[in-house]
One Martini backbone bead per residue (centre of mass of N, CA, C, O) as a GRO file, in nm:
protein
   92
    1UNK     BB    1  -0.668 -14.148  -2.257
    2UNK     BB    2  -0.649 -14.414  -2.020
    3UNK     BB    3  -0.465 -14.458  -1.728
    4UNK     BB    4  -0.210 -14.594  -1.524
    5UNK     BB    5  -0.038 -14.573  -1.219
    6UNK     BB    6   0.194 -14.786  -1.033
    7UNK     BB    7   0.319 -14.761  -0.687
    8UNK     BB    8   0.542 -14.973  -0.501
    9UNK     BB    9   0.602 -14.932  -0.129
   10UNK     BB   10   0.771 -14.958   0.164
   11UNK     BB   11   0.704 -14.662   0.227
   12UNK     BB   12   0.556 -14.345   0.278
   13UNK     BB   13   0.833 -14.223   0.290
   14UNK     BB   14   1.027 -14.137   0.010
   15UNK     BB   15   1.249 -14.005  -0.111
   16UNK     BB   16   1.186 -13.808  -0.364
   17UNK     BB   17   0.872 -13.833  -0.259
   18UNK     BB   18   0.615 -13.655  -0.206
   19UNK     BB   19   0.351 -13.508  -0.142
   20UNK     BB   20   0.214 -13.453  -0.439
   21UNK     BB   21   0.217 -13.730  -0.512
   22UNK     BB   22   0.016 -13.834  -0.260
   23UNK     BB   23  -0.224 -13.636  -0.378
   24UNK     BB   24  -0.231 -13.700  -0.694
   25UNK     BB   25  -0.397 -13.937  -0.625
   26UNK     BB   26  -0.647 -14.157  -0.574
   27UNK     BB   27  -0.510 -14.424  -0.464
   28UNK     BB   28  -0.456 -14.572  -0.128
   29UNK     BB   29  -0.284 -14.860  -0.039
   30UNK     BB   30  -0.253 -15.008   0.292
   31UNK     BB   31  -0.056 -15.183   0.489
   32UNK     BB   32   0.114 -15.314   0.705
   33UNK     BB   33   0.320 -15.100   0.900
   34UNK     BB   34   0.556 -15.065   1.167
   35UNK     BB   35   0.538 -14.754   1.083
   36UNK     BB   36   0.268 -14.555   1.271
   37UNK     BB   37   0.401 -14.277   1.218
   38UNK     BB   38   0.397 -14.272   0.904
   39UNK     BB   39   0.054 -14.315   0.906
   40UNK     BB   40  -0.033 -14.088   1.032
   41UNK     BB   41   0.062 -13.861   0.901
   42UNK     BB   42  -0.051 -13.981   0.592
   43UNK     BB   43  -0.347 -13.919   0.681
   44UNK     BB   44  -0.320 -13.625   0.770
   45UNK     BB   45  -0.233 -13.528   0.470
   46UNK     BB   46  -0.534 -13.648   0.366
   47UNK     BB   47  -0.719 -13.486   0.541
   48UNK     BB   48  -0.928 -13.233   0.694
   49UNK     BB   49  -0.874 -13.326   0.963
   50UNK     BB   50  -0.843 -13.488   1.296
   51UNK     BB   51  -1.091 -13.657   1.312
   52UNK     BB   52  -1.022 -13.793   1.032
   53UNK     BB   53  -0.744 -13.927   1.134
   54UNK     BB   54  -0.855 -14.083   1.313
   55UNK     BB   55  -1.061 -14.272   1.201
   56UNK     BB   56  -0.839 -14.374   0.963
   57UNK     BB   57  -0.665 -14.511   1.161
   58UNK     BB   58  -0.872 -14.719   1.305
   59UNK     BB   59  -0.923 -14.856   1.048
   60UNK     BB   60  -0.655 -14.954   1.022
   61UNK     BB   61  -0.610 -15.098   1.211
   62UNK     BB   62  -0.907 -15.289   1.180
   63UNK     BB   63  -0.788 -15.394   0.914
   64UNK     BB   64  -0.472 -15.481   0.948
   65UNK     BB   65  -0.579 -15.725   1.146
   66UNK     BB   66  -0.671 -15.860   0.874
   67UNK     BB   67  -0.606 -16.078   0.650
   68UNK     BB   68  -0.506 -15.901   0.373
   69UNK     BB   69  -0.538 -15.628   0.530
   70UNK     BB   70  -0.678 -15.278   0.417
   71UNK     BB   71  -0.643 -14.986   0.349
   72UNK     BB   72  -0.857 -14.732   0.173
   73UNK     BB   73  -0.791 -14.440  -0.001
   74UNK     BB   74  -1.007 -14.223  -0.163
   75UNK     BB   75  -0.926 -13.916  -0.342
   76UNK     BB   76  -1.215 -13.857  -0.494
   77UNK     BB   77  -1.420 -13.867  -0.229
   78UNK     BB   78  -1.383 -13.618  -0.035
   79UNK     BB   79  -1.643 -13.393  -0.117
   80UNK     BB   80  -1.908 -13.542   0.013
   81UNK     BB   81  -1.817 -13.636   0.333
   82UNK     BB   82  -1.760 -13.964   0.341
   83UNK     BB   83  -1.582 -14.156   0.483
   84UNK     BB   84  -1.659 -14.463   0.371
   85UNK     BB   85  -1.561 -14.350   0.086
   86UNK     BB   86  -1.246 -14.301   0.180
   87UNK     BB   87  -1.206 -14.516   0.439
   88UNK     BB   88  -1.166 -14.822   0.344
   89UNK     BB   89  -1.184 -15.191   0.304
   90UNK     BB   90  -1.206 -15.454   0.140
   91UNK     BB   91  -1.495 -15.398   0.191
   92UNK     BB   92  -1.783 -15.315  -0.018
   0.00000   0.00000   0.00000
């Protein structure tokens, strides 16, 4: 049986929820967020290294300046290598 789950927050780290929920999730859906850099930690902690963490930064910032635009995380296709296939925005 496949199921979905959706956790839809206003901040990236919220009370009670850690990094293992954010880590065993599949995709992760950023809009623009004024804590910047709570933006930037939670890049860091799903990334490989500090430049894809820098990487998937400017990614976010350079979708969330476009109109009803977000970062998309794949946290499924990480292990093959290609940044945008981890970190792309709402074009397919």
């Amino acid at each position: 049986m496949n199921s979905s789950i959706i956790t839809l927050v206003q901040a990236p780290f919220v009370k009670g929820k850690g990094r293992t929920e954010r880590l065993n999730s599949n995709l992760i859906v950023l809009f623009d967020f004024p804590d910047r850099h709570a933006i930037s930690h939670l890049l860091s902690q799903v990334s490989i290294d500090k430049e894809e963490a820098k990487r998937a930064y400017d990614i976010y910032n350079t979708e969330t300046k476009k109109r009803g635009g977000c970062l998309i995380v794949d946290l499924t296709s990480h292990r093959d290598g290609h940044l945008e296939r981890k970190f792309r925005g709402t074009h397919l």
